[in-house]
N, C-alpha and C positions, 0 to 999 in steps of 0.2 A: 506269731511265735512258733509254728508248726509245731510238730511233737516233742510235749516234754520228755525227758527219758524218768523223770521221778525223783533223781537224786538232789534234787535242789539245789545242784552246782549254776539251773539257768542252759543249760545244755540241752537240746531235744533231735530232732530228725527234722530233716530243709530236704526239697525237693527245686529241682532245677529244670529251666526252660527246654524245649526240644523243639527239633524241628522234621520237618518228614512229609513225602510226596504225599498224596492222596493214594489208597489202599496201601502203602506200608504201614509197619508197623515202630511209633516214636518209641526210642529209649529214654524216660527221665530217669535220671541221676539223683539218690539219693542218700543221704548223708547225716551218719549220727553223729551227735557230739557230745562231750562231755559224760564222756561213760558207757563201756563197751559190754557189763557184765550182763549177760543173759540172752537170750534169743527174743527178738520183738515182730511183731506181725505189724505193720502197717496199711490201714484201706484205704482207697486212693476211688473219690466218688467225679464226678461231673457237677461241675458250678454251674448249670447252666442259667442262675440265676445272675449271676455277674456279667457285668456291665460291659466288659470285652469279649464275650461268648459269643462268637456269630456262627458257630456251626451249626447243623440240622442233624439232629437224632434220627437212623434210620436212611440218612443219605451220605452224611459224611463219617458216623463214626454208627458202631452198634452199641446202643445202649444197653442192649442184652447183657454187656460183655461187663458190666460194671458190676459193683466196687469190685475191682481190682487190687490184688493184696502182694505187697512189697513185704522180703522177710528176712531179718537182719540174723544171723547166727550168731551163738556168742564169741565175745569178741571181737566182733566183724563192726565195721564205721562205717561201709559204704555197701550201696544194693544198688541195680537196677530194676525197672518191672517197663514191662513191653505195651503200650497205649496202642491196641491195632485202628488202623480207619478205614474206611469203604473207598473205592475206587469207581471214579466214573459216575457217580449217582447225579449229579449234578447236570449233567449235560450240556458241557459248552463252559467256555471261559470265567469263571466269576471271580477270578481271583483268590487271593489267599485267604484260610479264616480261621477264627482262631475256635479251638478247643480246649477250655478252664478244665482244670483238673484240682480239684483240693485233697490235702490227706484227712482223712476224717476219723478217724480210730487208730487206738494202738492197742495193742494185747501183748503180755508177759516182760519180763526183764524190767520190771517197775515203769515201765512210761507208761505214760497219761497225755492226755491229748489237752494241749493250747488252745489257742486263736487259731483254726485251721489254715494252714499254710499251700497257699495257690501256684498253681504255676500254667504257663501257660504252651499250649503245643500247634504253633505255628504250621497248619497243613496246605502246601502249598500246591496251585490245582496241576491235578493231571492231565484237563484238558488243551495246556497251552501249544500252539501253533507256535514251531520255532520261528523269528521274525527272518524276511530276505532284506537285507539289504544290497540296495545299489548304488556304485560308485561311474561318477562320471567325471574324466580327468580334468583338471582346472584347464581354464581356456577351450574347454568346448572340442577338442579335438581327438586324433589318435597320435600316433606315434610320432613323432620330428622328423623331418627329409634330411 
C-alpha cells in the first residue's frame, strides 16, 4: 500500500523502479497521492530480506548510507532521493543484481505508513567487456571480380 498520506481518501506515497550502472547513483521516483497538504519525510531502508535482493552490502551498495529520507514540501506530489552504489567491488562480470529498497516511515503532513511499498534498483555491472563481433561474408569470400 506504501505511504498512507492520513486523510483516508486511500491515497499515500508509491515509489518506482530505477535503473543505474554500478557506482552511480539511481534516482527513484516518488509520488504522493491523494492530498498534498503539509510537508512529509519519507525513509526509504534496504529489504535485503526479500526474495529478489541479490546485492552485497559493502560491495555493491553502502549500507552506511541508509535510511535514506525522501521529502515531500507542501503541496508538492512528486520527489526524488538519490540510492548511490559502489563501483568495481565485485571484480569481474556477474551480471546484474538487484537492490530492494522499501519506504519505511513517514513523518508530518498526516501520513502514516502502510504495507511498506518496495521497489527495486536494477544495478547493472560495470565490469562488462564490450563484446567484438565478427562478420564473414556469405559464401566464404571477399569482394566479386
Amino acid at each position: 500500500d506504501g505511504v498512507d498520506d492520513g486523510d483516508g481518501d486511500g491515497g499515500g506515497v508509491w515509489v518506482a523502479m530505477a535503473v543505474v550502472v554500478e557506482g552511480g547513483a539511481a534516482t527513484l521516483s516518488l509520488a504522493r497521492t491523494g492530498g498534498s497538504a503539509g510537508a512529509v519525510s519519507v525513509s526509504v531502508v534496504v529489504d535485503d530480506a526479500h526474495a529478489a535482493h541479490t546485492a552485497d552490502a559493502g560491495v555493491d551498495y553502502d549500507a552506511d548510507a541508509f535510511p535514506l529520507t525522501a521529502s515531500f514540501g507542501d503541496g508538492e506530489t512528486a520527489t526524488t532521493v538519490a540510492v548511490p552504489t559502489l563501483a568495481g567491488g565485485d571484480g569481474g562480470g556477474e551480471g546484474c543484481e538487484v537492490l530492494v529498497v522499501a519506504l519505511a516511515s513517514a513523518s508530518g503532513g498526516g501520513a502514516r505508513v502502510g504495507a511498506a511499498d518496495t521497489a527495486f534498483v536494477l544495478l547493472e555491472d560495470d565490469d562488462v567487456t564490450p563484446a567484438v563481433l565478427e562478420a564473414t561474408p556469405a559464401g566464404g569470400g571477399g569482394a566479386a571480380a
